[in-house]
PDB file of N, CA, C and O in Angstrom:
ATOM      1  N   UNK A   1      74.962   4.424  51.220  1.00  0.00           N
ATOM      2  CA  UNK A   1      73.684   5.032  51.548  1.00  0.00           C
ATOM      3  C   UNK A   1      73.587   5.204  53.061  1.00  0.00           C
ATOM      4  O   UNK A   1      73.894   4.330  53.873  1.00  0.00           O
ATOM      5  N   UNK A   2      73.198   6.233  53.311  1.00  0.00           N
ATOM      6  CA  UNK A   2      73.062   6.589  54.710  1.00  0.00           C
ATOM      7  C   UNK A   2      71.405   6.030  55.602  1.00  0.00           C
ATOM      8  O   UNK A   2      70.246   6.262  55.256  1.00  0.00           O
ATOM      9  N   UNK A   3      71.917   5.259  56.797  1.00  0.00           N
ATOM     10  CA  UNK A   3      70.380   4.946  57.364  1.00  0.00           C
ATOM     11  C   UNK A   3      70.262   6.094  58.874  1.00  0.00           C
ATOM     12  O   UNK A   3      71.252   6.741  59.215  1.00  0.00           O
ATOM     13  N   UNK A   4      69.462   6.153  59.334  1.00  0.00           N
ATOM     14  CA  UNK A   4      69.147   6.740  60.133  1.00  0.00           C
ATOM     15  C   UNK A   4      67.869   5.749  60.914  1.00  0.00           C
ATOM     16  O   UNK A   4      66.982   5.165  60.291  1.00  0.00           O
ATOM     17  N   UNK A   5      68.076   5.740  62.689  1.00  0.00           N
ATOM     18  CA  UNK A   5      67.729   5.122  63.929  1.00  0.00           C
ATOM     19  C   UNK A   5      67.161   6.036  64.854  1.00  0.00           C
ATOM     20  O   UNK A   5      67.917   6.722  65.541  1.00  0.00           O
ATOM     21  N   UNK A   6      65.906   6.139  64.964  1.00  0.00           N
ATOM     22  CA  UNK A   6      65.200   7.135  66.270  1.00  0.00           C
ATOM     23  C   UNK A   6      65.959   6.289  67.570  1.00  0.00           C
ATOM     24  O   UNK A   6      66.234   5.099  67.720  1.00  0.00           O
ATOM     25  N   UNK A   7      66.130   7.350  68.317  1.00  0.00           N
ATOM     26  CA  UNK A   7      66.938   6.917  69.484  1.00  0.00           C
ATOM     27  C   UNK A   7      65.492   6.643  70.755  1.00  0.00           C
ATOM     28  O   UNK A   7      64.646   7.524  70.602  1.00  0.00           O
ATOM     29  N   UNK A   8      65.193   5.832  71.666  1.00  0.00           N
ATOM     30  CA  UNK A   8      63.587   6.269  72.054  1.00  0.00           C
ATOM     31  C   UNK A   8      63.999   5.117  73.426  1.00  0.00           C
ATOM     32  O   UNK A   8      64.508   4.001  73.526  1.00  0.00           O
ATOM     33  N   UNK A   9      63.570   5.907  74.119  1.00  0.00           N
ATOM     34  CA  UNK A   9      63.779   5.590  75.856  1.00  0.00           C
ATOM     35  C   UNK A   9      62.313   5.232  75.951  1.00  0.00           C
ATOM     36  O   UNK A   9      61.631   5.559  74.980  1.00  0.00           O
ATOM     37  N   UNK A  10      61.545   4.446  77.233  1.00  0.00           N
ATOM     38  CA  UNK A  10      60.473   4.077  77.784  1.00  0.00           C
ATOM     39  C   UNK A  10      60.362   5.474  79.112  1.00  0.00           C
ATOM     40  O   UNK A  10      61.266   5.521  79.945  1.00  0.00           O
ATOM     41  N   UNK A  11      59.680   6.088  79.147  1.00  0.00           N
ATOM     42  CA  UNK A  11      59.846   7.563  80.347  1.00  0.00           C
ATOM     43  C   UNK A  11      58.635   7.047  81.074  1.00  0.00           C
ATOM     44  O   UNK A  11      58.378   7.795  82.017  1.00  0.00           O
ATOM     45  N   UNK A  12      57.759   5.989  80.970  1.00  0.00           N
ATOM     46  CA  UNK A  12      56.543   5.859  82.187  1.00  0.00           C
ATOM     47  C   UNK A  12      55.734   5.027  81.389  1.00  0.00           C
ATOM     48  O   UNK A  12      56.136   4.468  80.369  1.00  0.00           O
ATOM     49  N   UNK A  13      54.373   4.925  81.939  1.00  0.00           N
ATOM     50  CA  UNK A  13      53.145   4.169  81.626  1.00  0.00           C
ATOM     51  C   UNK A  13      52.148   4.674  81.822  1.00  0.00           C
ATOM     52  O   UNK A  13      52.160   5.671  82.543  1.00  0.00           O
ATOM     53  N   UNK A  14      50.806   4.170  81.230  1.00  0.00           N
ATOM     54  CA  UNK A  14      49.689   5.135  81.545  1.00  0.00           C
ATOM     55  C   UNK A  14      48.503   3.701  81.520  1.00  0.00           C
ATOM     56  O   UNK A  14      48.856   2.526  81.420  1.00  0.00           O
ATOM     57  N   UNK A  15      47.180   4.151  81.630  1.00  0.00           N
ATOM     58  CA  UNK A  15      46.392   3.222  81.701  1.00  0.00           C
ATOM     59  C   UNK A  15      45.622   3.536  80.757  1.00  0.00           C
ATOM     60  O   UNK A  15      45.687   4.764  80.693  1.00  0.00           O
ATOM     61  N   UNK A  16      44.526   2.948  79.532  1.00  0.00           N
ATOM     62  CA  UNK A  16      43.670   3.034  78.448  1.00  0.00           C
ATOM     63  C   UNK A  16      43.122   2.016  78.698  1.00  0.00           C
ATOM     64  O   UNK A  16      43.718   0.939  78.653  1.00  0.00           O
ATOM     65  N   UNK A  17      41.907   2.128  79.006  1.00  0.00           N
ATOM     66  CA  UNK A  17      40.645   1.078  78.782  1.00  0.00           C
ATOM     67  C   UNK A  17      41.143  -0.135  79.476  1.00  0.00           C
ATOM     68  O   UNK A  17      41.065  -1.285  79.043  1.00  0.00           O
ATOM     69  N   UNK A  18      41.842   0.378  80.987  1.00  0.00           N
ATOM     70  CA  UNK A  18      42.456  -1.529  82.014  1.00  0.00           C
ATOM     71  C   UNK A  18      43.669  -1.790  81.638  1.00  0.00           C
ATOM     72  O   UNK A  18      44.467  -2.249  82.455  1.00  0.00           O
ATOM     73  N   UNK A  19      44.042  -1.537  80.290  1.00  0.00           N
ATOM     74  CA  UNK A  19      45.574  -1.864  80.060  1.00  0.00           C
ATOM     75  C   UNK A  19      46.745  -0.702  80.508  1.00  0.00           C
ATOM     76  O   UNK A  19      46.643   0.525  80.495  1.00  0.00           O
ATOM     77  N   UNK A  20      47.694  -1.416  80.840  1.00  0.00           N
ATOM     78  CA  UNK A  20      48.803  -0.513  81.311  1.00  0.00           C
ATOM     79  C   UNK A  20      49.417  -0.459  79.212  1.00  0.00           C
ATOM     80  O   UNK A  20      49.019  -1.191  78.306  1.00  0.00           O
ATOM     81  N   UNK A  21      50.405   0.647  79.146  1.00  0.00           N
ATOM     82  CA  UNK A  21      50.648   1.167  78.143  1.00  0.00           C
ATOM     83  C   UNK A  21      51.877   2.133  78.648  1.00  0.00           C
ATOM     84  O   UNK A  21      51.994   2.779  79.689  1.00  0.00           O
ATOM     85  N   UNK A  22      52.717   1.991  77.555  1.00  0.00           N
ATOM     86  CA  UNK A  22      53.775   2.076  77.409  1.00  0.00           C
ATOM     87  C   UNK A  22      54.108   3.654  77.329  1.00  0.00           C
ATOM     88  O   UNK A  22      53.368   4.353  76.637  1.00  0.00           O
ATOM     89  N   UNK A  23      55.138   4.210  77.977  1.00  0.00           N
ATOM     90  CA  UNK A  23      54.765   5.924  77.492  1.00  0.00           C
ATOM     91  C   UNK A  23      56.400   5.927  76.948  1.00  0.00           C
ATOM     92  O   UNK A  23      57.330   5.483  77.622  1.00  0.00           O
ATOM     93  N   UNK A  24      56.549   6.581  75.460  1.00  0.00           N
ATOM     94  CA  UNK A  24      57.790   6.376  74.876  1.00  0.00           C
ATOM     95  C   UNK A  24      57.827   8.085  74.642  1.00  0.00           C
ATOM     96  O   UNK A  24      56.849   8.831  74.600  1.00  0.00           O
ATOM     97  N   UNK A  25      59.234   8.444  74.509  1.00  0.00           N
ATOM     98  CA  UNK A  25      60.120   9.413  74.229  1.00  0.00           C
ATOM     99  C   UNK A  25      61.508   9.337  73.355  1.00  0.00           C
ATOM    100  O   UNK A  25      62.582   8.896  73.764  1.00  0.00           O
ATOM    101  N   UNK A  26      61.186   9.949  71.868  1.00  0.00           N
ATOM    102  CA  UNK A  26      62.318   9.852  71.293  1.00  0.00           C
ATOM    103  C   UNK A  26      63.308  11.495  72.366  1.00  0.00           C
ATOM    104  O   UNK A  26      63.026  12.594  72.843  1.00  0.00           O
ATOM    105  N   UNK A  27      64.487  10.574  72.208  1.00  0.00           N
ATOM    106  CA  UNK A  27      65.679  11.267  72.862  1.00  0.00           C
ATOM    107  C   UNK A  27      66.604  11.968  71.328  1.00  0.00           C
ATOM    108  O   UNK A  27      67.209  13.040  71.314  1.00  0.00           O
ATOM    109  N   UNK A  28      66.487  11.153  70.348  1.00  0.00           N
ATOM    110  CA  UNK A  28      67.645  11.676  69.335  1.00  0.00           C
ATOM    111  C   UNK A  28      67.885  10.743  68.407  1.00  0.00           C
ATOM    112  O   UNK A  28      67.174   9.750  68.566  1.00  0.00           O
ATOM    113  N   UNK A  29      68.675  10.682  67.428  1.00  0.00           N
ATOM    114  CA  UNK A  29      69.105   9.650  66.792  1.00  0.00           C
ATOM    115  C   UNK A  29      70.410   9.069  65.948  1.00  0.00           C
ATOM    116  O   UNK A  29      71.159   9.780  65.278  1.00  0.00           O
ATOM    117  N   UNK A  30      70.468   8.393  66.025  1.00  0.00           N
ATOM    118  CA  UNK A  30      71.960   7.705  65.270  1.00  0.00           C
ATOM    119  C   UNK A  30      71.897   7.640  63.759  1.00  0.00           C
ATOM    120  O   UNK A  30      71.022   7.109  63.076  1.00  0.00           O
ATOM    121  N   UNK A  31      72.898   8.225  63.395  1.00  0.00           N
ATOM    122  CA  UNK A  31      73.063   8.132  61.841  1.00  0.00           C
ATOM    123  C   UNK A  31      74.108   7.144  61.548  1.00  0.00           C
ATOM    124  O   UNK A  31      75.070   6.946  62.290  1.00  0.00           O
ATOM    125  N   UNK A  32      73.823   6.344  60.110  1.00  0.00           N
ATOM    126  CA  UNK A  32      75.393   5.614  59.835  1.00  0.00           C
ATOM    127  C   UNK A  32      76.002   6.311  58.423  1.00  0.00           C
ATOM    128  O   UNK A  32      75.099   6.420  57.594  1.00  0.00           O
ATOM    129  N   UNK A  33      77.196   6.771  57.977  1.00  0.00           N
ATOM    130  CA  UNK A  33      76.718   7.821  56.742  1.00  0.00           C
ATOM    131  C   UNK A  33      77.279   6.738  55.556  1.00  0.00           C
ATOM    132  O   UNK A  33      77.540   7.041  54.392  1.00  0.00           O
ATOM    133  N   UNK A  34      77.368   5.686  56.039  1.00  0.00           N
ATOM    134  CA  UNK A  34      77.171   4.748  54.135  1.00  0.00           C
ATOM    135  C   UNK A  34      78.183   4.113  54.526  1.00  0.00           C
ATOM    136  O   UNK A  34      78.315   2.896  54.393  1.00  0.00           O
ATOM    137  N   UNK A  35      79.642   5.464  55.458  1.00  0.00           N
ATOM    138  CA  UNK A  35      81.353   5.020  54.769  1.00  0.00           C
ATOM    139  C   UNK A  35      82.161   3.809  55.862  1.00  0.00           C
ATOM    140  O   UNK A  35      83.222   3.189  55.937  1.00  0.00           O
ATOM    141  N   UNK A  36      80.854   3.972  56.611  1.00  0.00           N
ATOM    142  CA  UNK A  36      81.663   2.932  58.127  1.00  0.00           C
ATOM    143  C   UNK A  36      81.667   4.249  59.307  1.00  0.00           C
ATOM    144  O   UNK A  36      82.159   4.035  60.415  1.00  0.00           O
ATOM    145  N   UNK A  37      81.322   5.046  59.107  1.00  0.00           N
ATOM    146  CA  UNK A  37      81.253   6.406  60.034  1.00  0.00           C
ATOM    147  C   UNK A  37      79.777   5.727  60.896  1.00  0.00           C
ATOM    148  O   UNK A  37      79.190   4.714  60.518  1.00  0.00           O
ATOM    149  N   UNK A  38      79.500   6.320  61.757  1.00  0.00           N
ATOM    150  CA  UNK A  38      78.257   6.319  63.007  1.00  0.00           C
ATOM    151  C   UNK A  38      78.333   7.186  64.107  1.00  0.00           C
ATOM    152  O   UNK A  38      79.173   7.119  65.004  1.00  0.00           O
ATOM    153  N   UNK A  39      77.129   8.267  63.973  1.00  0.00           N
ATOM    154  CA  UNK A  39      77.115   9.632  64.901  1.00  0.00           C
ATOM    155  C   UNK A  39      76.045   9.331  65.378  1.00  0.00           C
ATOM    156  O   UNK A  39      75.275   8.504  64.890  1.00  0.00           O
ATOM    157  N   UNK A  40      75.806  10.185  66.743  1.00  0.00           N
ATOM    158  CA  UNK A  40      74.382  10.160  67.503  1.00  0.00           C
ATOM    159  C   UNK A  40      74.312  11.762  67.409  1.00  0.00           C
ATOM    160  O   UNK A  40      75.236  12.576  67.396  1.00  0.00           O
ATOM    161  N   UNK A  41      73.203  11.916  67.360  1.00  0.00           N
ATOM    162  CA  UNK A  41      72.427  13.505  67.957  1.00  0.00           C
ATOM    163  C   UNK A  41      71.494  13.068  69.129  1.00  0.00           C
ATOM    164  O   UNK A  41      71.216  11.872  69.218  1.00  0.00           O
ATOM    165  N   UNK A  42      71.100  13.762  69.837  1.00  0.00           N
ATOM    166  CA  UNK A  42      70.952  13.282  71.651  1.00  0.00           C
ATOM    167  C   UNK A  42      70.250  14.709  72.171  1.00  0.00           C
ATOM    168  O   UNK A  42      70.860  15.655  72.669  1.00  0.00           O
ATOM    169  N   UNK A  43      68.996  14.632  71.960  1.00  0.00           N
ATOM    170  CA  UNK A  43      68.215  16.147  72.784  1.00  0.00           C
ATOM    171  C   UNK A  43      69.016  16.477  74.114  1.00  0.00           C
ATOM    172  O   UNK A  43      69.098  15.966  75.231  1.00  0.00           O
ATOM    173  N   UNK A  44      69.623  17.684  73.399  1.00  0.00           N
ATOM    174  CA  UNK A  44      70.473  18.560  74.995  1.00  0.00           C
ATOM    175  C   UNK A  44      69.170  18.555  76.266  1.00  0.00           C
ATOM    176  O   UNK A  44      69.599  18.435  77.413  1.00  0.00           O
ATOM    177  N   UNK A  45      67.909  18.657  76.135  1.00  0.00           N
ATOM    178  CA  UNK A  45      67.555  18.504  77.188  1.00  0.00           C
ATOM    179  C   UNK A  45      67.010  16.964  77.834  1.00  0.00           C
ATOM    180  O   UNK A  45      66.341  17.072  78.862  1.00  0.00           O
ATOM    181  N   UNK A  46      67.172  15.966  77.469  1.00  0.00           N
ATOM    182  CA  UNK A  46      66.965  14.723  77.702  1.00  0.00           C
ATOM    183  C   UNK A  46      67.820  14.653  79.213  1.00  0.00           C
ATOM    184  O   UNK A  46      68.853  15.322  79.256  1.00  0.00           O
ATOM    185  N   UNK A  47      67.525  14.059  80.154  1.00  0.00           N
ATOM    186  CA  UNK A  47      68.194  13.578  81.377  1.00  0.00           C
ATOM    187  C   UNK A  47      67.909  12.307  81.707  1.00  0.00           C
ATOM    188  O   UNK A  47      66.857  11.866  82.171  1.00  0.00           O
ATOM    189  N   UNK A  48      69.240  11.554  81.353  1.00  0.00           N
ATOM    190  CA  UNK A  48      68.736   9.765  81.591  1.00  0.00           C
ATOM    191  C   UNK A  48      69.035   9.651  82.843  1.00  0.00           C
ATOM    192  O   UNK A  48      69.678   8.655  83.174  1.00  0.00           O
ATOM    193  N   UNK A  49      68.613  10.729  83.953  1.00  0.00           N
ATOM    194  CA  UNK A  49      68.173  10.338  85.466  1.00  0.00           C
ATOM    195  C   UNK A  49      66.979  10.210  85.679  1.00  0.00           C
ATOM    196  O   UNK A  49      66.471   9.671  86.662  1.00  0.00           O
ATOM    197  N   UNK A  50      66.501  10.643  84.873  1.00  0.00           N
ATOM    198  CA  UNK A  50      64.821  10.697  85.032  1.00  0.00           C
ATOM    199  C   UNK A  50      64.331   9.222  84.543  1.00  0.00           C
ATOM    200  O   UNK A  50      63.283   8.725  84.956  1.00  0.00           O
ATOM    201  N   UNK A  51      64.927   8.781  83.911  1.00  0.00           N
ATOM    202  CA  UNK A  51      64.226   7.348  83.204  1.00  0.00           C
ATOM    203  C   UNK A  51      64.429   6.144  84.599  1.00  0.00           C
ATOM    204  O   UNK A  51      65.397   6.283  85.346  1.00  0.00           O
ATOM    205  N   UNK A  52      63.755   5.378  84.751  1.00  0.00           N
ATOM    206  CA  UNK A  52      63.173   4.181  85.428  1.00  0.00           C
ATOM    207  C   UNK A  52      64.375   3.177  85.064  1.00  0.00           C
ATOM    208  O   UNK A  52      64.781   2.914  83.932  1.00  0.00           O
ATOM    209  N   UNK A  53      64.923   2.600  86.479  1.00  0.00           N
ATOM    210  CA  UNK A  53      65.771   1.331  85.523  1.00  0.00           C
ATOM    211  C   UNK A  53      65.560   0.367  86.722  1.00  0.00           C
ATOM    212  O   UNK A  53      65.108   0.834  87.768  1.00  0.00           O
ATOM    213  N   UNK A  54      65.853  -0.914  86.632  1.00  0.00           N
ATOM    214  CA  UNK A  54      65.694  -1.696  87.076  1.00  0.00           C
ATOM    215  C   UNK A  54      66.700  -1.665  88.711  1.00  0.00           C
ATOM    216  O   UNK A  54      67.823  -1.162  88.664  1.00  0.00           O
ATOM    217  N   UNK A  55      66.294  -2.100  89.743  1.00  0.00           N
ATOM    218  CA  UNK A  55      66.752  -1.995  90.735  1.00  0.00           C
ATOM    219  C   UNK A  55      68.086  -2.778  90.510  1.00  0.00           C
ATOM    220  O   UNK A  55      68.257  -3.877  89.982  1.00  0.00           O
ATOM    221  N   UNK A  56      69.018  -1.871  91.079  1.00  0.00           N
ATOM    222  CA  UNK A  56      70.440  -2.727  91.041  1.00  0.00           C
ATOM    223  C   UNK A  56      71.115  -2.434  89.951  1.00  0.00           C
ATOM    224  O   UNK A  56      72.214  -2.983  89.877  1.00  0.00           O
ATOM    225  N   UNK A  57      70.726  -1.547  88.827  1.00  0.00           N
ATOM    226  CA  UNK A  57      71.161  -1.249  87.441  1.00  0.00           C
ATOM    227  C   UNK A  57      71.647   0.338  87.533  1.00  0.00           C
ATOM    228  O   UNK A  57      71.220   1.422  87.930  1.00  0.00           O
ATOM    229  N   UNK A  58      72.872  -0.265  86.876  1.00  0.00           N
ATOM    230  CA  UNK A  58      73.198   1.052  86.885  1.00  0.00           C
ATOM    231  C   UNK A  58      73.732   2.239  84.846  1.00  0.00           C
ATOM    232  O   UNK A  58      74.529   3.015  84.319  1.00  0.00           O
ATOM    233  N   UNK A  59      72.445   1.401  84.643  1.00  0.00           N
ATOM    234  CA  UNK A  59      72.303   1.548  83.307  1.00  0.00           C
ATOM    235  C   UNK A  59      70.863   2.041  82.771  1.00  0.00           C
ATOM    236  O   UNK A  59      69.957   1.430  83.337  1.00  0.00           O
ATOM    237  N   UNK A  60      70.511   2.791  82.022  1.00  0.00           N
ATOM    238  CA  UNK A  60      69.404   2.018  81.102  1.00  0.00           C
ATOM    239  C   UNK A  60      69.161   2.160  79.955  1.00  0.00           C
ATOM    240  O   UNK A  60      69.870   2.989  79.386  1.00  0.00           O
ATOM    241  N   UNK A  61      67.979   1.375  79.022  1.00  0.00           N
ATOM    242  CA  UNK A  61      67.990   0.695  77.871  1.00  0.00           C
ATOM    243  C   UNK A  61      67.534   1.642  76.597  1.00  0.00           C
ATOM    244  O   UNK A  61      66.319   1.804  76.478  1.00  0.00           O
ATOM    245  N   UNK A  62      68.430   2.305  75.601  1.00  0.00           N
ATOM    246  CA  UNK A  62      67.892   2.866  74.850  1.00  0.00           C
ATOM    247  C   UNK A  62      67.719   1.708  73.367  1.00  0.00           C
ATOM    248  O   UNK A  62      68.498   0.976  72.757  1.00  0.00           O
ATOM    249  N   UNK A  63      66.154   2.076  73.248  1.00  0.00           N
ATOM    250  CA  UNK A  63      65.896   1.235  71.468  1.00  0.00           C
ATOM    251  C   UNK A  63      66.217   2.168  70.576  1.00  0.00           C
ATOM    252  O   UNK A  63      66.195   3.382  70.778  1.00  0.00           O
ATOM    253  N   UNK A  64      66.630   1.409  69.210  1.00  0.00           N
ATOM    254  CA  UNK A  64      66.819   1.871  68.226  1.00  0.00           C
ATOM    255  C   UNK A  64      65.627   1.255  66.925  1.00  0.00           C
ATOM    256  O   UNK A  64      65.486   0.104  66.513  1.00  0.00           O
ATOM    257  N   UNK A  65      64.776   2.736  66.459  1.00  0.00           N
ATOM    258  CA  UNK A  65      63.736   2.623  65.675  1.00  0.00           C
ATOM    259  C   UNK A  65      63.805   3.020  64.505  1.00  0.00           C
ATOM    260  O   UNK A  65      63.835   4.250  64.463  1.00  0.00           O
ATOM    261  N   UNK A  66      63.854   2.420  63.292  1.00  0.00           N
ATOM    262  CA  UNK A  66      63.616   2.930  61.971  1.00  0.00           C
ATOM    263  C   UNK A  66      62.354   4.157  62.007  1.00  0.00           C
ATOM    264  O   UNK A  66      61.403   4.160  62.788  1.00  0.00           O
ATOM    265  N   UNK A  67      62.555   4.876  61.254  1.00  0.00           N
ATOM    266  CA  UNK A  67      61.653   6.313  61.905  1.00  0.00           C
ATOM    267  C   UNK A  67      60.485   6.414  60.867  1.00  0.00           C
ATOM    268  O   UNK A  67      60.826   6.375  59.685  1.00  0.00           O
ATOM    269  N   UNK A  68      58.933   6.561  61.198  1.00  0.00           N
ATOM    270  CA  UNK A  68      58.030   6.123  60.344  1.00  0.00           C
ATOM    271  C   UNK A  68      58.373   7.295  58.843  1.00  0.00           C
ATOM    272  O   UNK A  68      58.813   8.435  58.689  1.00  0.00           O
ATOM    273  N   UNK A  69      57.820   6.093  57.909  1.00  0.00           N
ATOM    274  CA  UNK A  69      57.954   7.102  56.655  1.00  0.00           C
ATOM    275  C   UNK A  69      56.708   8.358  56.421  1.00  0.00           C
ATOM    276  O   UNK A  69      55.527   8.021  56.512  1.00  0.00           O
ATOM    277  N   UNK A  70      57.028   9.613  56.157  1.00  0.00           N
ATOM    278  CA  UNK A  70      56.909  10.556  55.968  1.00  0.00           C
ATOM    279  C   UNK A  70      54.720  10.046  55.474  1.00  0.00           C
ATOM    280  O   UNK A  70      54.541   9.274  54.533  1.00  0.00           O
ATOM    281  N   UNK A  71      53.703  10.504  56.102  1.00  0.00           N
ATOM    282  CA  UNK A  71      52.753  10.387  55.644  1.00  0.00           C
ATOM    283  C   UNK A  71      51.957   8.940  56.411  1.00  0.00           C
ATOM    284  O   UNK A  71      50.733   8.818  56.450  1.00  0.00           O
ATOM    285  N   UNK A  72      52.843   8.018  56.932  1.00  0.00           N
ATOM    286  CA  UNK A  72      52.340   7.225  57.512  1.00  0.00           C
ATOM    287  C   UNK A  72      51.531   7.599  58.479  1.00  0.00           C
ATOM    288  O   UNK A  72      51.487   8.808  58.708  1.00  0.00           O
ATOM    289  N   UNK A  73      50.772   6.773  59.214  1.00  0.00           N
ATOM    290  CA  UNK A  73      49.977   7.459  60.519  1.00  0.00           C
ATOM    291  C   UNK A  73      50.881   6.768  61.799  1.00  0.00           C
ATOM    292  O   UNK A  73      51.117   5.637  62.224  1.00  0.00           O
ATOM    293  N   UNK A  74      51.209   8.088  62.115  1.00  0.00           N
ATOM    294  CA  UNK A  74      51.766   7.583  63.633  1.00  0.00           C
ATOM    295  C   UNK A  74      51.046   7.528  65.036  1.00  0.00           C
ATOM    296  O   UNK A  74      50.054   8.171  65.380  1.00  0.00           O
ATOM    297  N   UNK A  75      51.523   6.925  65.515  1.00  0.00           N
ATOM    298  CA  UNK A  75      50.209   6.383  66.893  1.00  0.00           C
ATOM    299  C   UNK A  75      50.186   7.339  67.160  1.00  0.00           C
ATOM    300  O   UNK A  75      50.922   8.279  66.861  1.00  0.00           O
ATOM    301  N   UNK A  76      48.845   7.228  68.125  1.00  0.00           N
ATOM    302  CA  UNK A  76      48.108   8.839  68.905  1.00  0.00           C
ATOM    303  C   UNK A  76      49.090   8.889  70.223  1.00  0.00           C
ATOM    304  O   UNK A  76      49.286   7.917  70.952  1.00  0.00           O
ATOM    305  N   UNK A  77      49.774  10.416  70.434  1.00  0.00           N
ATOM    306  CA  UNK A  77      49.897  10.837  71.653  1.00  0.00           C
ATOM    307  C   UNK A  77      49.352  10.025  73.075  1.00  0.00           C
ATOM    308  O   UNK A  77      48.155   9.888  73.329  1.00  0.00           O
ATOM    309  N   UNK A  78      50.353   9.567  73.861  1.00  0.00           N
ATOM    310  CA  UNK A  78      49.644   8.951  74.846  1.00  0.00           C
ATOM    311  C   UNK A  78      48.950  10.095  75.663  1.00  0.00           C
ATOM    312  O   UNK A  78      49.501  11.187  75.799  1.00  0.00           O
ATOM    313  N   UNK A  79      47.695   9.805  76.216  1.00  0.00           N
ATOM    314  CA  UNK A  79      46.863  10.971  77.094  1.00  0.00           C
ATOM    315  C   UNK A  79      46.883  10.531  77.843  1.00  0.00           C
ATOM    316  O   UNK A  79      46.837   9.340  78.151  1.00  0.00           O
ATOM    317  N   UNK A  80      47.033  12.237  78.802  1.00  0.00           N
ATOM    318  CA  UNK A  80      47.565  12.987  80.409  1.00  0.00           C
ATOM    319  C   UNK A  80      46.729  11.999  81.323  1.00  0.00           C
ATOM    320  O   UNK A  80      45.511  11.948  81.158  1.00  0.00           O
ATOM    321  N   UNK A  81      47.216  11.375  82.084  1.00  0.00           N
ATOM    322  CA  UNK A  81      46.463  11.374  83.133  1.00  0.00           C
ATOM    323  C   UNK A  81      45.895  12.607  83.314  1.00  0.00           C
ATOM    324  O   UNK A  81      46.497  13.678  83.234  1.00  0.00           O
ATOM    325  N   UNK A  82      43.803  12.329  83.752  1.00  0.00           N
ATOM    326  CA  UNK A  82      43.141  13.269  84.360  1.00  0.00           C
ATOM    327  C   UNK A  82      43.434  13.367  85.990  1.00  0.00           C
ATOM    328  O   UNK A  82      43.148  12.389  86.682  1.00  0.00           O
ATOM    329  N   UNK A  83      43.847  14.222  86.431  1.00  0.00           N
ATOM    330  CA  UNK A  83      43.335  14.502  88.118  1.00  0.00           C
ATOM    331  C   UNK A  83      42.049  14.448  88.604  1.00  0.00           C
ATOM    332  O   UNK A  83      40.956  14.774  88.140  1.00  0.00           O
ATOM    333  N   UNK A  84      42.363  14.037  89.483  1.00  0.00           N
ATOM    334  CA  UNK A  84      40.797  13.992  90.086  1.00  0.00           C
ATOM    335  C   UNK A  84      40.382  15.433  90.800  1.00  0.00           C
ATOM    336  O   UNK A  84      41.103  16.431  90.827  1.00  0.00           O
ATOM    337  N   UNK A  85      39.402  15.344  91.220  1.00  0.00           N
ATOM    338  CA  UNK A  85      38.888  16.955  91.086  1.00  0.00           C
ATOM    339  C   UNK A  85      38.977  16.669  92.905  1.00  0.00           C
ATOM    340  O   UNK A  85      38.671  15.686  93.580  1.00  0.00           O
ATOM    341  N   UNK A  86      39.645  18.274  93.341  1.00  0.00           N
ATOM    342  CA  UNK A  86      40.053  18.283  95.079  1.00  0.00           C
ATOM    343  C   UNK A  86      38.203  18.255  95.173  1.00  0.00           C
ATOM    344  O   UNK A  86      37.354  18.768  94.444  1.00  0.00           O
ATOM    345  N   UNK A  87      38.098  17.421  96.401  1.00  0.00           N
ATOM    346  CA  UNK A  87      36.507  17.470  97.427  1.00  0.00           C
ATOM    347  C   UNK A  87      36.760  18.808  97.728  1.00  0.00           C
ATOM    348  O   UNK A  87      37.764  19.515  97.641  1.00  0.00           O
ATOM    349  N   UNK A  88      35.765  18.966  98.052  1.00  0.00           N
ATOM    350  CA  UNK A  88      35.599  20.421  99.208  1.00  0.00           C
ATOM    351  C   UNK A  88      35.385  20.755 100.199  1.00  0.00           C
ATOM    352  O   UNK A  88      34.180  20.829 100.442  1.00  0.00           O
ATOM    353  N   UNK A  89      36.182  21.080 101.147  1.00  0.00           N
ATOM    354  CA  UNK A  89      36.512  20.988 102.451  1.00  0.00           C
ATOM    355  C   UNK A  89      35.713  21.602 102.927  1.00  0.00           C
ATOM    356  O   UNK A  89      35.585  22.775 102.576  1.00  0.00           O
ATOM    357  N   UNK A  90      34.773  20.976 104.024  1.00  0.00           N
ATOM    358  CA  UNK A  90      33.555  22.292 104.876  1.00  0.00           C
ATOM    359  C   UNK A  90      34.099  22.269 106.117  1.00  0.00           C
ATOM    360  O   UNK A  90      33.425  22.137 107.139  1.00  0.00           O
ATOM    361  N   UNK A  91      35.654  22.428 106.083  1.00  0.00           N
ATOM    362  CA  UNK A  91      35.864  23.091 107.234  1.00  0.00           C
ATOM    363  C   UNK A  91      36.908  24.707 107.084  1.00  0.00           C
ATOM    364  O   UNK A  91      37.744  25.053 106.249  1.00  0.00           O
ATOM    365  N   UNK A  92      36.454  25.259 108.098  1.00  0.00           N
ATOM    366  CA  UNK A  92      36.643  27.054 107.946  1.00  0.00           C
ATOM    367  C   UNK A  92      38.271  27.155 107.830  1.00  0.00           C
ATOM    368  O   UNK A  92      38.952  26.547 108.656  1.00  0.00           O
ATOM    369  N   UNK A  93      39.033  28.105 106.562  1.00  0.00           N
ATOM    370  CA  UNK A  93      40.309  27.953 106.015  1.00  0.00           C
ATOM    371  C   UNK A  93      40.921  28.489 107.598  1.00  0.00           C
ATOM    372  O   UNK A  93      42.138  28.330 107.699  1.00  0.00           O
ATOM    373  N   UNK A  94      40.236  29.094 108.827  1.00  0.00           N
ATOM    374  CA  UNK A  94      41.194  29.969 109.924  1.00  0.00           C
ATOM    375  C   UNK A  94      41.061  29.365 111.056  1.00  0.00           C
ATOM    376  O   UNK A  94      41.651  29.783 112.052  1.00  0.00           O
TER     377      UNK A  94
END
């Protein structure tokens, strides 16, 4: 029997109600196909330069997630940081 592993990097953090919070990105995932075989699929646009690693590392940490079943409720989208709105400058643009 074949299992299948969401592949899922940590890409940042955000803040909700004082707590810091976790900002996750599935990248792809690993299949095993029953026979002793094991493949990855890996989003062509994923760049693990962009991910955060620990100073001095020259690595970083991908988890492997059983992938929710079909109908379950999956957590809400983490939300955008708002910008703050530019002041308005009362001095003349010339």
């Amino acid at each position: 029997m074949s299992k299948k592993f969401d592949l899922v990097v940590k890409s940042g953090s955000y803040t909700s109600n004082g707590a810091e919070k976790a900002r996750w990105k599935t990248i792809g995932a690993v299949m095993d196909d029953g026979k002793g075989g094991m493949y990855a699929f890996i989003d062509a646009s994923f760049n693990p330069a962009g991910i955060a690693r620990k100073e001095g590392s020259e690595s970083i940490m991908v988890s492997f997630f059983e992938p929710k079943e079909r109908g379950q409720s999956a957590p809400s989208p983490a939300p955008e940081p708002t910008p703050e709105p530019e002041k308005e400058s009362t001095e003349i643009p010339f």
